[in-house]
C-alpha positions in Angstrom: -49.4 -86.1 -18.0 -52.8 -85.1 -16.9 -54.1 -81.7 -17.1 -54.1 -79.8 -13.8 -51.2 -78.7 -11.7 -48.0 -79.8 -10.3 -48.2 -80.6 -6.3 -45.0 -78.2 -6.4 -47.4 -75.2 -8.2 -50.4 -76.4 -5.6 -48.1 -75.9 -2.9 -46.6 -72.6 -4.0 -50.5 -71.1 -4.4 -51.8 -72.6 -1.7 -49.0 -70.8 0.7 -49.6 -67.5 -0.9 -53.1 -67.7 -0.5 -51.6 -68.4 3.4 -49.8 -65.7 3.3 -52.3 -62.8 2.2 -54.7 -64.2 4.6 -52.3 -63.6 7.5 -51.9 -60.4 6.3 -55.7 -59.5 6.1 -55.9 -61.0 9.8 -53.5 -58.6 11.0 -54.2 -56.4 9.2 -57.8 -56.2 10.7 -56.5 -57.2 14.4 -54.5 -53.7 13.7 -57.6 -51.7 13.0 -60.0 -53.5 15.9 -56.8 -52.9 18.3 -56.8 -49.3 17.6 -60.4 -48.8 17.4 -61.0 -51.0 21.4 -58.1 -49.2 22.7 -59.7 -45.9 22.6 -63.0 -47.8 23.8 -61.2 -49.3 26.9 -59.6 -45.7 27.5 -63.3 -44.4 27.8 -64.4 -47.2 29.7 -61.6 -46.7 32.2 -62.6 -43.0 33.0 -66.7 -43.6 33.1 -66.3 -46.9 35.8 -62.9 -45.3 37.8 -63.5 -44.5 41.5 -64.0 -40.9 41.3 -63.2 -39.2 44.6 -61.7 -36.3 43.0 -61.8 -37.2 39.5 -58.8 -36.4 38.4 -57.6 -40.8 38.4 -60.7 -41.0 36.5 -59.5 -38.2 33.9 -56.2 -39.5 33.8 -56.3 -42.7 31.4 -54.5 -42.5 28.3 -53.3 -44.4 25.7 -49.9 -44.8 23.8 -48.2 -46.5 20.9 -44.6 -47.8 22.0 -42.5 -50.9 20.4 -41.7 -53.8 22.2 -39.8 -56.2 21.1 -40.1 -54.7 17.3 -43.5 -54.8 17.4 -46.1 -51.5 18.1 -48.2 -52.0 21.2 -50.9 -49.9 22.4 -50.8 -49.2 26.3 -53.8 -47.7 28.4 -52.3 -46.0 31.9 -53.0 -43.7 34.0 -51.1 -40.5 33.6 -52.6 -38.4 36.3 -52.1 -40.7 39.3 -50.7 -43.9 38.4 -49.7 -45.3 41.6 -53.6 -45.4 42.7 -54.1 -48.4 39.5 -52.8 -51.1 41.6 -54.4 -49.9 45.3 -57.8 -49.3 43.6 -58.0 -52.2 41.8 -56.2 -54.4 44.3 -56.7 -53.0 48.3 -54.3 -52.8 50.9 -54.7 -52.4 54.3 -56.4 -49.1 54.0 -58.2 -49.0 51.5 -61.0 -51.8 50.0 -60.2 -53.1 46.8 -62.5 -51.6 44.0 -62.1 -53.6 41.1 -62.4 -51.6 37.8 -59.5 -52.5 35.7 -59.9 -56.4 35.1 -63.7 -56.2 34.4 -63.4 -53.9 31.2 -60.1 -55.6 30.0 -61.9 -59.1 29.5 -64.7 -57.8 28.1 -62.7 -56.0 25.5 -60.7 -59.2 24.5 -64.0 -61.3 24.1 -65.3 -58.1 22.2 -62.0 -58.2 20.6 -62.0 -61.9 19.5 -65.8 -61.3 18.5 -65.0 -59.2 16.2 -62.0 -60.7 14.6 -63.5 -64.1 13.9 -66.5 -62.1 12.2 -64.4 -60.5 9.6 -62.2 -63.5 9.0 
């Protein structure tokens, strides 16, 4: 027998090394979620329409499990029902897109960030 290692033993390291590296990349998708989230949040209320400013004030963020898994939701807490007639119009008022914009810039700034630390 040749020195080395069984293709059983290969097997068994390589799918461990698998396994911590799925565990680093979530790990460190956890900490860029949290970190963006509260970036987004503070996006929302410096490029909202502010007539008032209280829809601009209003945008928080929660942790709340879905499907056994923790998500992080941005709303609006002060005036909700304005999200979707600001960002989309209706036949009184212009559509002022806000919301989209910063959401796919976060997930490329998201993704950026992930494929540096992997």
């Amino acid at each position: 027998m040749a020195d080395g290692i069984s293709l059983e033993e290969f097997g068994e390291a390589l799918s461990d090394l698998l396994g911590k590296e799925a565990m680093n990349a979530e790990e460190s998708l956890d900490e860029i979620i949290e970190k963006r989230t509260k970036q987004i949040r503070d996006r929302l209320r410096q490029r909202s329409p502010k007539d008032t400013g209280g829809y601009a004030k209003g945008w928080r963020v929660k942790t709340v499990t879905r499907n056994h898994e923790k998500v992080k939701v941005i709303y609006n807490a002060e005036k909700p029902w304005l999200t979707y007639i600001l960002e989309y119009g209706n036949q009184h008022q212009p559509a002022q897109p806000h919301i989209r914009k910063i959401v796919l810039e976060a997930a490329d700034e998201i993704i950026e960030e992930l494929v540096d630390r992997l």
